[in-house]
C-alpha positions as a LaTeX table, in Angstrom:
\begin{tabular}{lrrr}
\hline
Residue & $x$ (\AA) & $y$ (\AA) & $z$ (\AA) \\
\hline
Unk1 & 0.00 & 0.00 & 0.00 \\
Unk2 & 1.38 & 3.21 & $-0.63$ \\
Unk3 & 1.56 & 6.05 & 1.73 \\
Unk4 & $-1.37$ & 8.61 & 1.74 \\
Unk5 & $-3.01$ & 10.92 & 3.75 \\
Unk6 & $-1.94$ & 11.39 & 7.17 \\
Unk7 & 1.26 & 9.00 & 6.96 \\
Unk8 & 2.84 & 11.73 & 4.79 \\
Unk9 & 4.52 & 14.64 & 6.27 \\
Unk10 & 2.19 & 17.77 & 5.81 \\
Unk11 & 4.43 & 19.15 & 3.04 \\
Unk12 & 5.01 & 16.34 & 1.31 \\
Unk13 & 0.68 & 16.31 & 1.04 \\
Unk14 & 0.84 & 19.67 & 0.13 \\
Unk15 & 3.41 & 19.70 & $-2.76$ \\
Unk16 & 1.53 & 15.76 & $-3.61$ \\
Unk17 & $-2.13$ & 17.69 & $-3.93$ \\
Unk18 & $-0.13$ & 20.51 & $-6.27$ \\
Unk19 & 1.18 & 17.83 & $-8.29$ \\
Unk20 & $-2.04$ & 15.94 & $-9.22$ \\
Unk21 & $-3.34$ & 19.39 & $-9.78$ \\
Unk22 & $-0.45$ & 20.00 & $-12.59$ \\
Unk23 & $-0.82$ & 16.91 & $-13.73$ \\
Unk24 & $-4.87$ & 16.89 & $-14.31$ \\
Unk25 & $-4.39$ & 20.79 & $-16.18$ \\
Unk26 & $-1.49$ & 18.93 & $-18.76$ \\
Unk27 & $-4.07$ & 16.16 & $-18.94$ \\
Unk28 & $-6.96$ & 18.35 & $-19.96$ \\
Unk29 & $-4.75$ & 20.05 & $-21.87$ \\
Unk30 & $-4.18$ & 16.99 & $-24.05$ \\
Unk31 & $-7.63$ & 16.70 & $-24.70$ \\
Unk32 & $-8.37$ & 19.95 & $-25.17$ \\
Unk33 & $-5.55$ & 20.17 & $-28.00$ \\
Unk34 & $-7.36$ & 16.71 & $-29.41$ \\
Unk35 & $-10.61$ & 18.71 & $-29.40$ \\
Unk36 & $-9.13$ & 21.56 & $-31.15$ \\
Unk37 & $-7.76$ & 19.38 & $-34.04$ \\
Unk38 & $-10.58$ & 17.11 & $-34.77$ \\
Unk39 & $-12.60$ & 20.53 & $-34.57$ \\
Unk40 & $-10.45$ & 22.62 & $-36.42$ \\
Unk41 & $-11.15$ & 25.11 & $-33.92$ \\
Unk42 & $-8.61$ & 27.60 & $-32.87$ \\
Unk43 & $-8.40$ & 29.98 & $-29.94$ \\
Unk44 & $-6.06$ & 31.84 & $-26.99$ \\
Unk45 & $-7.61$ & 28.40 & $-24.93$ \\
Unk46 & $-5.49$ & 26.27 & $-27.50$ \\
Unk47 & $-2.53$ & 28.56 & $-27.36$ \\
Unk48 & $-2.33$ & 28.29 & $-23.43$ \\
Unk49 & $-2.84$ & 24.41 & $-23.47$ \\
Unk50 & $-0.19$ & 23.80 & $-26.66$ \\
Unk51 & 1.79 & 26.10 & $-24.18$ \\
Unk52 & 2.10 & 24.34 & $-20.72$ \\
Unk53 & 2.26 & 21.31 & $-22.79$ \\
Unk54 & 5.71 & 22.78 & $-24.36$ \\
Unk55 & 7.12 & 23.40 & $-20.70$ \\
Unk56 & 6.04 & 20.31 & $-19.55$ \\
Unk57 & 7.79 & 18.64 & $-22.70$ \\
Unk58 & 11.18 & 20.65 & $-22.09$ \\
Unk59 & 10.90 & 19.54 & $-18.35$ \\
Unk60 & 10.79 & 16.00 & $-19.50$ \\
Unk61 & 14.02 & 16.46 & $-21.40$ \\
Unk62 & 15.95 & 18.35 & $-18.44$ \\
Unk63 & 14.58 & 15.17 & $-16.56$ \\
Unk64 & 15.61 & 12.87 & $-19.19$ \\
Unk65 & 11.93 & 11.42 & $-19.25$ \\
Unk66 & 11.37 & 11.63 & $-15.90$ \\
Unk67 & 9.60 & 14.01 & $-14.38$ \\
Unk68 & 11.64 & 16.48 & $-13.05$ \\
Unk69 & 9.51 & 17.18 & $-9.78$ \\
Unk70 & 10.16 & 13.70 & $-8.52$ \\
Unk71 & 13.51 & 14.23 & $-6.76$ \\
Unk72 & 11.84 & 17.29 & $-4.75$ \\
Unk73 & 8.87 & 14.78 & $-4.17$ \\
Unk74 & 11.01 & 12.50 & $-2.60$ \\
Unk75 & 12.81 & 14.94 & $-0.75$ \\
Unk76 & 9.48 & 15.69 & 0.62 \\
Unk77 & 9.39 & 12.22 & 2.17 \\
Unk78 & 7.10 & 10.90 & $-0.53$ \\
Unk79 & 8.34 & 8.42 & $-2.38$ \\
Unk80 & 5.23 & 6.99 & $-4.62$ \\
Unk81 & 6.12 & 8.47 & $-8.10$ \\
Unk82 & 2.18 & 10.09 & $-9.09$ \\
Unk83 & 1.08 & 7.68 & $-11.78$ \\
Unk84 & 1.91 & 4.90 & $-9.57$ \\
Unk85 & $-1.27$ & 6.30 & $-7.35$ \\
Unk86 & $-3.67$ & 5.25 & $-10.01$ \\
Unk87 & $-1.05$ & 2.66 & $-12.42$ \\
Unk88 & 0.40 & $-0.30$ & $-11.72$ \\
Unk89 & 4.44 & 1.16 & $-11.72$ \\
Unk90 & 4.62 & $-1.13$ & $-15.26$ \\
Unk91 & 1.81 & 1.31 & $-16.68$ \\
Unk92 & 3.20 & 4.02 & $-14.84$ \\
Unk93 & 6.72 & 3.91 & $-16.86$ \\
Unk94 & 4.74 & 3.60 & $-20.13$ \\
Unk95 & 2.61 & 6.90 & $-19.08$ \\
Unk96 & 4.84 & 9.40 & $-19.99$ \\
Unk97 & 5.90 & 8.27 & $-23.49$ \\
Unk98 & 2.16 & 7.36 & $-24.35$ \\
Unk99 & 1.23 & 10.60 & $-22.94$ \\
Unk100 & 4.45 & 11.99 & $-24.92$ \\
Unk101 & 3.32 & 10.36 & $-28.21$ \\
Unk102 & $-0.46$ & 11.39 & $-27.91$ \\
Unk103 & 0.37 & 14.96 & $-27.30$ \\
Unk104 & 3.00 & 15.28 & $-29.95$ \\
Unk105 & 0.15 & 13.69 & $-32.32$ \\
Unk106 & $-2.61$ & 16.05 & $-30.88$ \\
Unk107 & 0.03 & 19.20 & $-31.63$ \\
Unk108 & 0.56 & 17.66 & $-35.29$ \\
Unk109 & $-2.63$ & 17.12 & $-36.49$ \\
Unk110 & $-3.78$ & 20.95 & $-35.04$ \\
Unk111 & $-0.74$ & 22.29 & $-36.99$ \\
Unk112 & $-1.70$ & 19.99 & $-40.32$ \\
Unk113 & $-5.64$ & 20.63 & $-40.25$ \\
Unk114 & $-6.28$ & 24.22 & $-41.43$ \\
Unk115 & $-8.99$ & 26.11 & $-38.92$ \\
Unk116 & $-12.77$ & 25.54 & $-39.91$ \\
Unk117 & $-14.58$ & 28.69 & $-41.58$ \\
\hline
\end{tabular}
């Protein structure tokens, strides 16, 4: 079982609760850049999610894949890497490149597809 709630130190819940909330705005982000380029639609909404999508990217590469928030996480005293809350820590690993690999598909197609009249 991994540690939650109150086994965790107060900031390690803290920085934990931030980093589900970063993770769920990159996620809707995704899907809001999928919605964009099956709609053709394009607005400052798409800019902003294409955006944090690019920092999260060029964070993955200064972590070399990983994200680069872990080592602070653990510092924190938590040790349960996020996706393993939810994944089992095989479908963890493959989360970030099949995240990766969707978003990089989602930021293609909007480039390629021409907005809708």
């Amino acid at each position: 079982m991994h540690p939650t709630g109150p086994t965790l130190a107060r900031a390690a819940r803290r920085f934990r609760m931030l980093h589900i909330a970063i993770a769920v705005v990159e996620l809707a982000s995704v899907g809001y850049v999928w919605i964009c380029a099956v709609a053709r639609r394009r607005n400052p909404v798409l800019r902003g999610a294409i955006a944090a999508l690019s920092v999260e990217g060029v964070a993955l590469v200064v972590g070399r894949g990983n994200c680069p928030l872990g080592p602070l996480q653990r510092r924190l005293g938590d040790s349960v890497p996020l996706f393993e809350l939810v994944l089992s820590p095989r479908a963890a690993k493959a989360a970030v490149p099949v995240l990766a690999g969707t978003t990089i598909a989602g930021i293609a197609l909007v480039a390629l597809r021409p907005p809708a009249d």
